[in-house]
C-alpha positions in Angstrom: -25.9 -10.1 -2.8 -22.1 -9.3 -2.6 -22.8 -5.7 -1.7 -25.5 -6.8 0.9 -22.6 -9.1 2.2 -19.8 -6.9 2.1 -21.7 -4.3 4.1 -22.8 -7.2 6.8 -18.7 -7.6 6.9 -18.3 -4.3 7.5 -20.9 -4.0 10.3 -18.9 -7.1 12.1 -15.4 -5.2 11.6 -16.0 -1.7 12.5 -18.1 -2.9 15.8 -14.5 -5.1 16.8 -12.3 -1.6 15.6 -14.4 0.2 18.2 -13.9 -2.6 21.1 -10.4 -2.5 20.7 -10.3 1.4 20.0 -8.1 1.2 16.9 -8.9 4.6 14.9 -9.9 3.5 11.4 -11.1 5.3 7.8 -13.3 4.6 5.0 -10.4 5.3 2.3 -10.2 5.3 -1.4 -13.0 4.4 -3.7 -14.7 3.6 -0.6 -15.0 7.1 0.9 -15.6 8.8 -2.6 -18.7 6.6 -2.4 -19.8 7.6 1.0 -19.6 11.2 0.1 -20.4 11.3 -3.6 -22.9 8.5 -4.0 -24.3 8.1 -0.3 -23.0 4.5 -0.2 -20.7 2.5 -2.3 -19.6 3.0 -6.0 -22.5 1.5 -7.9 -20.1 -0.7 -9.9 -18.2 -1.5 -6.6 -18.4 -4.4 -4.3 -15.8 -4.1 -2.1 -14.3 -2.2 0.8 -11.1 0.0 1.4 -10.1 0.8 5.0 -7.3 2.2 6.6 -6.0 2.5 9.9 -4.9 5.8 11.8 -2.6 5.5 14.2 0.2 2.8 13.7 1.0 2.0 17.3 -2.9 0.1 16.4 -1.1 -2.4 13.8 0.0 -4.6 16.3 -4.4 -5.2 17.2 -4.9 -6.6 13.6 -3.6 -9.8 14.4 -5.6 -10.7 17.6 -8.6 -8.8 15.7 -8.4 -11.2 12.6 -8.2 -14.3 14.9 -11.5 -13.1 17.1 -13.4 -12.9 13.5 -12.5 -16.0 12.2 -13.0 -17.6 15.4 -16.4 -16.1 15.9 -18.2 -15.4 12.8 -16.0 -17.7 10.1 -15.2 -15.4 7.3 -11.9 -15.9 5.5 -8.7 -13.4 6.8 -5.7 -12.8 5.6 -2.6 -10.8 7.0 0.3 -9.8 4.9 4.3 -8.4 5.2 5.6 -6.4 2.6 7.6 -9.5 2.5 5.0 -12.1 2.0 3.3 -10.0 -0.5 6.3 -9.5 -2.7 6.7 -13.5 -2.8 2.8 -13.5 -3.4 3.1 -11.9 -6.6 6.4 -13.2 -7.9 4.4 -16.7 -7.5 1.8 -15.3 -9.7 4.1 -13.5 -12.3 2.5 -10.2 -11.4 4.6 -6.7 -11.9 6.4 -6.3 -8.0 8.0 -3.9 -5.8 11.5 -3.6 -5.4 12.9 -6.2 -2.8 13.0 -3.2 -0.1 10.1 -0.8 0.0 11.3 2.5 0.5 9.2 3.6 3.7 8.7 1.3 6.4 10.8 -2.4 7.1 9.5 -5.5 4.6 8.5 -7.2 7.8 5.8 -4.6 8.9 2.0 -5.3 7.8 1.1 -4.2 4.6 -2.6 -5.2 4.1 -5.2 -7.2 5.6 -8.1 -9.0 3.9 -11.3 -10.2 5.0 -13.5 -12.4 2.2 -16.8 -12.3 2.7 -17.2 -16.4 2.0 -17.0 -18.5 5.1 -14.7 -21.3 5.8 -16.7 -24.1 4.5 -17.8 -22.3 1.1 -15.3 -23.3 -1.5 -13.0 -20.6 -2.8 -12.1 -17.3 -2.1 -15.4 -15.3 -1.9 -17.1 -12.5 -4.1 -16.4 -9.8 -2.0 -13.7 -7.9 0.4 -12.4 -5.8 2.5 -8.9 -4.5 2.5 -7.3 -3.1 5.7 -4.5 -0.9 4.3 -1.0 -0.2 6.8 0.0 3.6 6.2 3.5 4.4 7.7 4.7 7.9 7.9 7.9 9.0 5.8 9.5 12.1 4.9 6.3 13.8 5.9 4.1 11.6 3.8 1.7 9.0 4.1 2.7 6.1 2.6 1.6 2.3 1.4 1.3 0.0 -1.0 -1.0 -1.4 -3.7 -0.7 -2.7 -7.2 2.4 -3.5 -6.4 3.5 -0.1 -6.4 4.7 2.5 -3.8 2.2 5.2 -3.3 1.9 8.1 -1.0 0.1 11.5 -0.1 1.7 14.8 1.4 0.3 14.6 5.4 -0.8 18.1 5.3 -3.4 16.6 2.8 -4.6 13.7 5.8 -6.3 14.7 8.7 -6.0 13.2 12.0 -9.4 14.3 12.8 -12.0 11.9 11.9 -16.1 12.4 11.5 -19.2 10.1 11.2 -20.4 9.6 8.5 -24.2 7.2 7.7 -22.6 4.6 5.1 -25.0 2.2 4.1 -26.9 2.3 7.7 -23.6 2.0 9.5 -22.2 4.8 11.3 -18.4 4.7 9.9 -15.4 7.1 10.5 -13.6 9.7 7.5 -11.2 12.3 7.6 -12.3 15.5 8.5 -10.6 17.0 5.3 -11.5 14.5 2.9 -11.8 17.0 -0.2 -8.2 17.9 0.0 -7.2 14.3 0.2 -9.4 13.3 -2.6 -8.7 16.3 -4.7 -4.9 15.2 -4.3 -5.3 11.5 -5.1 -8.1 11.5 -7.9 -8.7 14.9 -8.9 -12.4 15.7 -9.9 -13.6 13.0 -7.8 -16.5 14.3 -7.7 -17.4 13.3 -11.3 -18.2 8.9 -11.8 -15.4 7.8 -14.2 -16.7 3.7 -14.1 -13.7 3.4 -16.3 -10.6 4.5 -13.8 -8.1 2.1 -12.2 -5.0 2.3 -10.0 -2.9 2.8 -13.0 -4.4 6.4 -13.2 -2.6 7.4 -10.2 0.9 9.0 -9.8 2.5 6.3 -8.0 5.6 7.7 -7.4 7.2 8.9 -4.1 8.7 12.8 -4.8 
């Protein structure tokens, strides 16, 4: 039911993306499911998305109220700022008081829940809408709590269709080289990985 839910979530966001023509990406564990297992990560049940262009950040806010208002579900919109104070609240490890790459006022991620308003607590399911910013020729964000980035000759600006789970939804044209540089053999199911297999660190 959560996966049948998320994907319902997902069919609601990407239809608003496309009236408000912000650019958008399946992204991480997300779009190695798409590709690799036609759909998502059979021990996933959540969704990773992130947006192209950043002169489209300044949509999210509008396109988070039009959801809420018309459909219910749960959003949430945070700073760099607000996130950092998130996780001190919760004793979690945390960033440096100053990310590195963009201002701590600028988005950093979005959230939908896939529980509506009146359901009691925070839902099974999600989708996170991550904020890349460009610096010193990378593509950068965070998550974890850390700061993580990819070389931009690895991301495309070009983006295909691709069928996920009956939806028609948007990738990067060279996904391989992306993937290949964030996970390596991606191609092979590790159930068993987490974030904490990354390199994190900016060189």
């Amino acid at each position: 039911k959560n996966r049948d839910d998320v994907i319902k979530l997902l069919a609601i966001l990407v239809k608003i993306l496309d009236k408000y023509d912000v650019k958008y990406y399946l992204d991480f564990g997300t779009l190695i499911g798409a590709i690799r297992d036609k759909g998502l990560i059979p021990w996933d049940d959540d969704i990773d998305i992130s947006l192209l262009n950043e002169a489209d950040y300044s949509k999210i806010p509008n396109i988070l109220k039009e959801i809420e208002k018309e459909y219910k579900y749960r959003t949430y919109l945070f700073t760099f700022k607000s996130a950092n104070k998130k996780r001190i609240q919760r004793n979690r490890t945390i960033y440096q008081e100053k990310v590195s790459f963009t201002d701590n006022n600028n988005f950093q991620i979005a959230k939908i829940r896939t529980n509506k308003f009146w359901i009691f607590g925070r839902g099974n399911s999600c989708i996170d809408i991550f904020f890349k910013y460009t610096y010193n020729n990378k593509s950068c964000w965070l998550a974890y709590g850390q700061e993580n980035s990819v070389p931009l000759k690895y991301m495309s600006k070009d983006l295909i269709d691709i069928d996920f789970c009956g939806l028609k939804c948007k990738i990067p044209e060279d996904y391989d080289k992306y993937l290949t540089y964030k996970y390596g053999d991606w191609k092979v199911p590790n159930e068993h990985w987490t974030h904490e297999d990354n390199d994190f660190s900016i060189d």
